[in-house]
C-alpha positions, 0 to 999 in steps of 0.5 A, spaced: 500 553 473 493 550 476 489 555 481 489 552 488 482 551 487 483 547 481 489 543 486 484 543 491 479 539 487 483 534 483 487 532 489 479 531 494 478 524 492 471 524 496 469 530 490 469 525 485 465 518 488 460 516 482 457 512 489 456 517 494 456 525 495 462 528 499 460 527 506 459 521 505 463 516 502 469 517 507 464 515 513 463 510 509 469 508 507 472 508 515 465 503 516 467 499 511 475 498 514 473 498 520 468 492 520 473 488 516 478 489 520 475 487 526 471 481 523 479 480 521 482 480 528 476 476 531 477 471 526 484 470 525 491 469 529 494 475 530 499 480 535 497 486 535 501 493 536 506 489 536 512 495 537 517 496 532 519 503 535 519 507 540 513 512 539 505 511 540 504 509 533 510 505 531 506 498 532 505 492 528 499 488 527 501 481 524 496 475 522 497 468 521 504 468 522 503 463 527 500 458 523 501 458 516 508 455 513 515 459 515 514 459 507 508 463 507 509 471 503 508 476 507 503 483 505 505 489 508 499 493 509 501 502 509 494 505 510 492 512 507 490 518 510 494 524 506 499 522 512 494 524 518 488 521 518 486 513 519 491 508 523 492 501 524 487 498 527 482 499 521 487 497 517 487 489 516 480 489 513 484 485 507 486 479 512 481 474 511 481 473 504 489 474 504 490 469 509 486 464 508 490 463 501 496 463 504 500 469 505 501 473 513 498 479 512 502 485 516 499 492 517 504 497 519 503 503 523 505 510 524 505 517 527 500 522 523 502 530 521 502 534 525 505 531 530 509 528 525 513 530 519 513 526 512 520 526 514 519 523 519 513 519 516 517 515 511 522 514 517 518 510 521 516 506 515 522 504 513 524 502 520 517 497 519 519 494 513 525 493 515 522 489 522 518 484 517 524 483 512 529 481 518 522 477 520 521 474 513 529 472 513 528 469 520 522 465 517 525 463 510 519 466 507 518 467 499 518 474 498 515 480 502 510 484 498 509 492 499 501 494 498 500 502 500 492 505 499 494 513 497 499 516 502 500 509 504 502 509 496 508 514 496 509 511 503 510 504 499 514 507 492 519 510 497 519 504 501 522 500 494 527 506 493 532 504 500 537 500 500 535 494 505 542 490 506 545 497 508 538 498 513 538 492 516 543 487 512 537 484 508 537 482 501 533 487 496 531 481 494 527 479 499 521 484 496 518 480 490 513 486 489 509 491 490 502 494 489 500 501 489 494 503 489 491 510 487 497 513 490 501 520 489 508 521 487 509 527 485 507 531 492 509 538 489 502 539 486 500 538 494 504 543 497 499 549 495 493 545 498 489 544 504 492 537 504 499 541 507 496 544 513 498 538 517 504 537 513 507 544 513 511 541 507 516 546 503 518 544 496 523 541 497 521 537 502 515 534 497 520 534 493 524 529 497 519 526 498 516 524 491 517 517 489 519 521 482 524 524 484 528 518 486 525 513 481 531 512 477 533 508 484 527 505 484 528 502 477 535 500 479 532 496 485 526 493 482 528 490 476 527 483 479 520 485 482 513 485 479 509 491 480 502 493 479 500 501 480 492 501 480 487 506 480 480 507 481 475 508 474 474 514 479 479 517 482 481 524 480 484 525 474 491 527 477 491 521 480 490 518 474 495 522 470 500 521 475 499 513 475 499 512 469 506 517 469 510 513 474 507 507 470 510 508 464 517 511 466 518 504 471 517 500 465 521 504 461 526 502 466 525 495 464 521 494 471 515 488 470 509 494 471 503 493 470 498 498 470 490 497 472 485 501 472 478 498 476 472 499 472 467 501 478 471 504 483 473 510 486 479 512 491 476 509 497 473 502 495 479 501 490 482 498 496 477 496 501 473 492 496 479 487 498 475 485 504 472 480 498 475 473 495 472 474 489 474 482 488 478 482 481 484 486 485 484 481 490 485 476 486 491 480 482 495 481 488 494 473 490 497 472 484 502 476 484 504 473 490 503 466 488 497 464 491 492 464 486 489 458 482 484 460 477 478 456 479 478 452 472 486 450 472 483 448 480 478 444 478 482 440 472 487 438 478 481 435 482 480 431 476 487 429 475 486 432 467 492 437 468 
């Protein structure tokens, strides 16, 4: 069994940045969020802190559902954090590209450890998505899109666990996709950590919580879905192990998987690059979505070759 130490090390992506040192790629990181975000609300058409539940944290941002088609996707946004850092109003600095293609983009809020449980946590995620899927059979859309960065990625994998005509009469169906990005799916490794101190979890409840432990659920439910699990060239190594894990027992479930590791990034601009058109996970998620037309392909239908 690895040293707390060794824990400590592999699961703190700001000690293997290749950009910046410890104390500083996670300043950078909020800056980055931050400055997207508020160029996306200043920008876009959007509801902001849009309530779907009771507590402070248990809000909606959602962009461009006013003036895209009924039929326009859906991308959910989970932030990261390890559960209790970040929030949403720094979260929608993926909007402009995303939007401007087509796709709503909605960013879901939470409350954080310690004031919450992970119980808790996945809790008041569930009842997000199940507020953007009845939006989504109300508009007629073509299919919500789960995208989670770090915890949000647990978040977002648990999210493909749960039985949505049974939450909230909605088709399963209805999530066409899910992409997650650096993500954790065995919590278990944490539970000896500094990550915990908030988090107060026992075993058991990382157990619980751990997208590996329901995976064959996971698999059943998302057959019909198309999934990427993405790391950063430099994220941790058990971020990486635990990737590529939970990647190849999805396809061996005959779920259409994709594994991506993004050459020149590391666990925080893996995702806050999505402020970028042309950044290459942009471009896979639009495709994942439908939206995305290569630009040759483009560029012959102009000239009606195609």
């Amino acid at each position: 069994m690895a040293s707390r130490e060794e824990l400590e090390l592999q699961y703190s992506p700001s000690r293997w940045s290749h950009r910046l040192g410890p104390n500083e790629v996670i300043p950078a990181h909020v800056k980055a969020l931050t400055e997207g975000s508020e160029l996306a609300k200043s920008t876009v058409e959007c509801e902001l802190g849009f309530p779907y539940g009771l507590s402070e944290n248990e809000k909606l941002d959602i962009f461009g559902a006013n003036t895209l088609p009924s039929e326009a996707p859906i991308f959910v946004y989970i932030h990261g954090g390890y559960w209790q850092d970040l929030n949403r109003e720094m979260s929608s600095f993926m909007v402009l590209p995303l939007t401007s293609a087509g796709a709503v983009v909605v960013v879901i809020g939470y409350d954080l450890a310690p004031k919450a449980s992970l119980d808790e946590i996945v809790r008041q995620v569930k009842k997000g998505v199940a507020f953007v899927l009845n939006m989504a059979k109300r508009r007629g859309s073509s299919g919500v899109y789960l995208c989670g960065h770090s915890a949000g990625g647990q978040l977002a994998a648990m999210m493909l666990a749960q039985d949505w005509m049974n939450e909230c009469m909605v088709s399963n169906s209805l999530i066409k996709g899910a992409v997650l990005v650096s993500g954790v799916y065995d919590l278990r490794p944490l539970v000896n950590t500094y990550v915990n101190d908030a988090l107060k979890m026992t075993e058991e409840d990382a157990l619980r919580n751990s997208p590996v432990n329901c995976q064959d659920v996971i698999i059943e439910r998302s057959r019909q879905r198309k999934l990427l699990v993405v790391v950063g060239e430099h994220d941790p190594p058990e971020y990486k192990r635990q990737s590529i894990a939970f990647n190849t027992s999805l396809l061996g479930g005959g779920v259409q998987s994709i594994f991506m590791q993004i050459g020149d990034t590391d666990h925080f601009n893996v995702i806050d690059n999505l402020r970028q058109e042309d950044y290459t996970l942009t471009k896979e998620i639009l495709r994942l979505m439908g939206l995305y037309l290569d630009p040759l392909i483009e560029g012959m239908q102009s000239a009606g070759l195609s």
